[in-house]
DRENKOL-75144 format. One record per residue (C-alpha): y, z, x; residue number from 0. Coordinates in pm, whole numbers, padded with zeros to 5 digits, always signed. Each point is the difference from the previous one (the first is absolute). Layout:
# DRENKOL-75144
{r {Y, Z, X}, NUM}
...
This chain:
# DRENKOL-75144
{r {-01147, +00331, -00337}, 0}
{r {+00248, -00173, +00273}, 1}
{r {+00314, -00093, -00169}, 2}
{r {+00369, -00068, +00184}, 3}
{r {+00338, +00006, -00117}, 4}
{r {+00027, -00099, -00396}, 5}
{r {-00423, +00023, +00007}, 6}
{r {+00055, +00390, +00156}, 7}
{r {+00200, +00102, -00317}, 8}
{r {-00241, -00135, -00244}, 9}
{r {-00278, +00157, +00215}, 10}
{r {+00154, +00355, -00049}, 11}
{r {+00017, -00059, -00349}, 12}
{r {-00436, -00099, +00001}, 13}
{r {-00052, +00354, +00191}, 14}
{r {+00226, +00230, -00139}, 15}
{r {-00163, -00118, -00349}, 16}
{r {-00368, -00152, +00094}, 17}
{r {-00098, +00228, +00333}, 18}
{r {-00397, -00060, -00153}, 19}
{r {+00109, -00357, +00139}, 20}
{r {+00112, +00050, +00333}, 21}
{r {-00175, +00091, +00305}, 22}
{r {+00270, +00019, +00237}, 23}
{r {+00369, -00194, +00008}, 24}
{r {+00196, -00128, +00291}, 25}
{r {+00377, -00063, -00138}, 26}
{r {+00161, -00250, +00221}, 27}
{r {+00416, -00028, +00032}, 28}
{r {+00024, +00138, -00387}, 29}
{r {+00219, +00346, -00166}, 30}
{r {-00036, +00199, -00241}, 31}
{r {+00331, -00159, -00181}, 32}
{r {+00163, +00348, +00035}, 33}
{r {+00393, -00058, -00051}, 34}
{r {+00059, +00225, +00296}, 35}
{r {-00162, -00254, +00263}, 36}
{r {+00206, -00208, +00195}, 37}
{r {+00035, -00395, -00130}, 38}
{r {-00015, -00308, +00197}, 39}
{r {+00344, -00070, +00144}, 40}
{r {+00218, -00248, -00183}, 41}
{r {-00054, -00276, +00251}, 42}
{r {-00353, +00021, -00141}, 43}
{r {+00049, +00036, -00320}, 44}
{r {+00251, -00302, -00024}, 45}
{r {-00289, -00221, +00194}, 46}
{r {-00216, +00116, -00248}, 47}
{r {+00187, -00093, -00310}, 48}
{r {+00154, -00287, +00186}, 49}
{r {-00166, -00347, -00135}, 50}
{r {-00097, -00290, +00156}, 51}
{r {+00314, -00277, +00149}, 52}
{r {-00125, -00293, -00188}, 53}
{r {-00269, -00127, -00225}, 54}
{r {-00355, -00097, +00125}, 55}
{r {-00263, +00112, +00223}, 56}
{r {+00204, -00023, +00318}, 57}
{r {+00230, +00263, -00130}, 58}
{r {-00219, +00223, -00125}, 59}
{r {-00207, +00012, +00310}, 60}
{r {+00304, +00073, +00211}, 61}
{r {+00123, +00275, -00246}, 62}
{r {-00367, +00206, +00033}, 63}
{r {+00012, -00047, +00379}, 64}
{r {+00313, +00127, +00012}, 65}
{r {-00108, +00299, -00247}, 66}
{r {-00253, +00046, +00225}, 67}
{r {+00154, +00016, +00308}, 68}
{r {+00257, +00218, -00138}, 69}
{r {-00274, +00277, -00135}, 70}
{r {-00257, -00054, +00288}, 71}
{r {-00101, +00203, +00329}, 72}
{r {+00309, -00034, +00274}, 73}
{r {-00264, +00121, +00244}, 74}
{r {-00266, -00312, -00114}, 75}
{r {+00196, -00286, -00064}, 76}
{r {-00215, -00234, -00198}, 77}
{r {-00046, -00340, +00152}, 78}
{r {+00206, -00228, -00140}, 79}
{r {-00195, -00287, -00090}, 80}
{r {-00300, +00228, -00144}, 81}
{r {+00282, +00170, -00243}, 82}
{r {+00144, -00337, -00085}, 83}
{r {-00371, -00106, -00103}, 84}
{r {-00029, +00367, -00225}, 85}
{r {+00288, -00083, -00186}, 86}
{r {-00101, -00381, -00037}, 87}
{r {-00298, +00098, -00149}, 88}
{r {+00122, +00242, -00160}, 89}
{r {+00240, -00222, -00205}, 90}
{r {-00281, -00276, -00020}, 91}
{r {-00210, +00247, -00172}, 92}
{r {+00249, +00175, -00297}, 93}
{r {+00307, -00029, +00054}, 94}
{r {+00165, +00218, -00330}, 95}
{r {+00372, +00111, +00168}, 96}
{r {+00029, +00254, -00337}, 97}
{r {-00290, +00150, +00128}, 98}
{r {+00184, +00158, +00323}, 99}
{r {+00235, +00155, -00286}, 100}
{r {-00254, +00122, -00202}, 101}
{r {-00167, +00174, +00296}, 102}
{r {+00325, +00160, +00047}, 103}
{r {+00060, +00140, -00335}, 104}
{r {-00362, +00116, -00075}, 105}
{r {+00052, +00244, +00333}, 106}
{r {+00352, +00115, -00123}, 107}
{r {-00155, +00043, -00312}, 108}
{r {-00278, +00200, +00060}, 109}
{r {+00198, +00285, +00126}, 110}
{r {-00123, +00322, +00260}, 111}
{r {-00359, +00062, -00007}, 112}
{r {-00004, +00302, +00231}, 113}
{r {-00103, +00216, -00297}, 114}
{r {-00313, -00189, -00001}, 115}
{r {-00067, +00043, +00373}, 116}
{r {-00167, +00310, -00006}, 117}
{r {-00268, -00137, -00210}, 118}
{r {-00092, -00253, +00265}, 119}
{r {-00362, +00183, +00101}, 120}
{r {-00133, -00294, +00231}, 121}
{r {+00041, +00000, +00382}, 122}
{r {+00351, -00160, +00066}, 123}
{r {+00127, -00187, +00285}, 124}
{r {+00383, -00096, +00049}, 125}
{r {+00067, -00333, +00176}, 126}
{r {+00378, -00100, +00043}, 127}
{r {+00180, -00118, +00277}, 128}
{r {+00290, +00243, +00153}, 129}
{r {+00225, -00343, -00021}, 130}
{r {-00047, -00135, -00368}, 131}
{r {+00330, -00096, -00117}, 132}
{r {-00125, -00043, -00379}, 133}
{r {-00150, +00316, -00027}, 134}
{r {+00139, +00246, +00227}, 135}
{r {-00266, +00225, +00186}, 136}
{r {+00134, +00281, -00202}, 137}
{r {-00217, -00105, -00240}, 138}
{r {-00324, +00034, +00137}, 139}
{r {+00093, +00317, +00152}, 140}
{r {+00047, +00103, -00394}, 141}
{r {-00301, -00098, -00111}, 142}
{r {-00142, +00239, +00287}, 143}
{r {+00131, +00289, -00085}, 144}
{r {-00096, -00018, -00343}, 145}
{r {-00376, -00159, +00031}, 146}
{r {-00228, +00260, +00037}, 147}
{r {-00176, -00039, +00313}, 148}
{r {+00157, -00362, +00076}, 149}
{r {-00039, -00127, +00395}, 150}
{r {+00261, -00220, +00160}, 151}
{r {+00085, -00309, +00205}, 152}
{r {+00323, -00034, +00084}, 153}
{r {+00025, -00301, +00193}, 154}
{r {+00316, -00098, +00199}, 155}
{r {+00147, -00358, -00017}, 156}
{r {-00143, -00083, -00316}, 157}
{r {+00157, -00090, -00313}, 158}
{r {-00051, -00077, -00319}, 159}
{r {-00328, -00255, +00081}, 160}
{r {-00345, +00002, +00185}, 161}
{r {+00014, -00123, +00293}, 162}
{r {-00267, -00228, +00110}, 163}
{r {-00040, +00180, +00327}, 164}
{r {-00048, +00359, -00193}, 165}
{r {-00227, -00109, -00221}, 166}
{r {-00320, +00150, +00182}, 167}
{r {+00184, +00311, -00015}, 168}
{r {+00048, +00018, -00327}, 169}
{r {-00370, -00060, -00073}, 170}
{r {-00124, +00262, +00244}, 171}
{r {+00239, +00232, -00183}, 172}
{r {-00118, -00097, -00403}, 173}
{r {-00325, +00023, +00161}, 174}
{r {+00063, +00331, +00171}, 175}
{r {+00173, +00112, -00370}, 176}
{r {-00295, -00128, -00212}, 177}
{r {-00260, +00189, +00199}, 178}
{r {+00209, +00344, -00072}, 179}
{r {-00140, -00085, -00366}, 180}
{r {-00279, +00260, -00092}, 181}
{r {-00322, -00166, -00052}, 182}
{r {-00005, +00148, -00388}, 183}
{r {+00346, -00153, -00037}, 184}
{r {-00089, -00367, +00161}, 185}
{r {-00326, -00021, -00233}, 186}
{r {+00207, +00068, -00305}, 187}
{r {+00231, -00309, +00096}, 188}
{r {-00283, -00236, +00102}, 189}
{r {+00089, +00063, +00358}, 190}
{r {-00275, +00089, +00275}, 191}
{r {+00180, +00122, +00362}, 192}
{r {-00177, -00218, +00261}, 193}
């Protein structure tokens, strides 16, 4: 199980309460939700429940690059053209503005799950980036200290996104993670280390 950010919350929740069901986890730029951890700084959080400066698709797709911009990795700028295209398609695809909000309140609403760390029994790995703005590397340093066993990668000059130029690194890492998975553990999941 590979989840990030909103994903890496629900994905404590499927370990802590189905370990039978997961070979290993690599939790990407996520927390625990413990109250004590540092928030994203209002300049953030005002972009985030900032909405779009007009109606259409223009508008939207200029308010999610500049969410983007504002939440991603100061040390891998995105290329400018590529993230306009994400957020075209993006709002091409669904484009549900309530949904943003929703996000939001499920995470507030789902409160601190470090209690239910210490039940995570599959090999962890921590991915977050040492400048996320959204989710400050606090965080993942958490989720370390209360994950039995978890690994880290701490990256510097990312933020809260996956950089296209990382992205072999983070698959030699989840595959580095997954093949900590004890062969008993992987068949019981369906999953046979290669």
């Amino acid at each position: 199980v590979c989840c990030a950010s909103m994903g890496g919350m629900i994905a404590q929740h499927l370990a802590a309460s189905a370990p039978q069901r997961v070979a290993s986890l690599t939790l990407m730029m996520t927390t625990s939700g413990a109250r004590s951890l540092p928030r994203p700084s209002w300049a953030v959080q005002r972009t985030l429940l900032s909405r779009p400066q007009g109606p259409g698709q223009e508008a939207a797709v200029e308010w999610i690059v500049h969410i983007l911009r504002t939440i991603g990795s100061p040390g891998y700028p995105a290329d400018a053209d590529a993230l306009r295209e994400r957020a075209l398609e993006s709002v091409q695809r669904a484009w549900h503005p309530a949904g943003s909000m929703r996000q939001l309140l499920a995470i507030v609403a789902d409160g601190d799950r470090t209690p239910l760390l210490a039940r995570v029994t599959a090999p962890t790995r921590i991915v977050h980036g040492l400048a996320d703005p959204l989710v400050p590397v606090a965080c993942g340093r958490q989720l370390v200290q209360n994950i039995p066993g978890a690994q880290t990668d701490f990256i510097p000059g990312m933020g809260h996104d996956l950089p296209d130029v990382l992205l072999g690194h983070f698959a030699t890492g989840i595959a580095e993670n997954a093949a900590r998975a004890s062969p008993w553990r992987s068949t019981l999941v369906g999953f046979a280390p290669q």
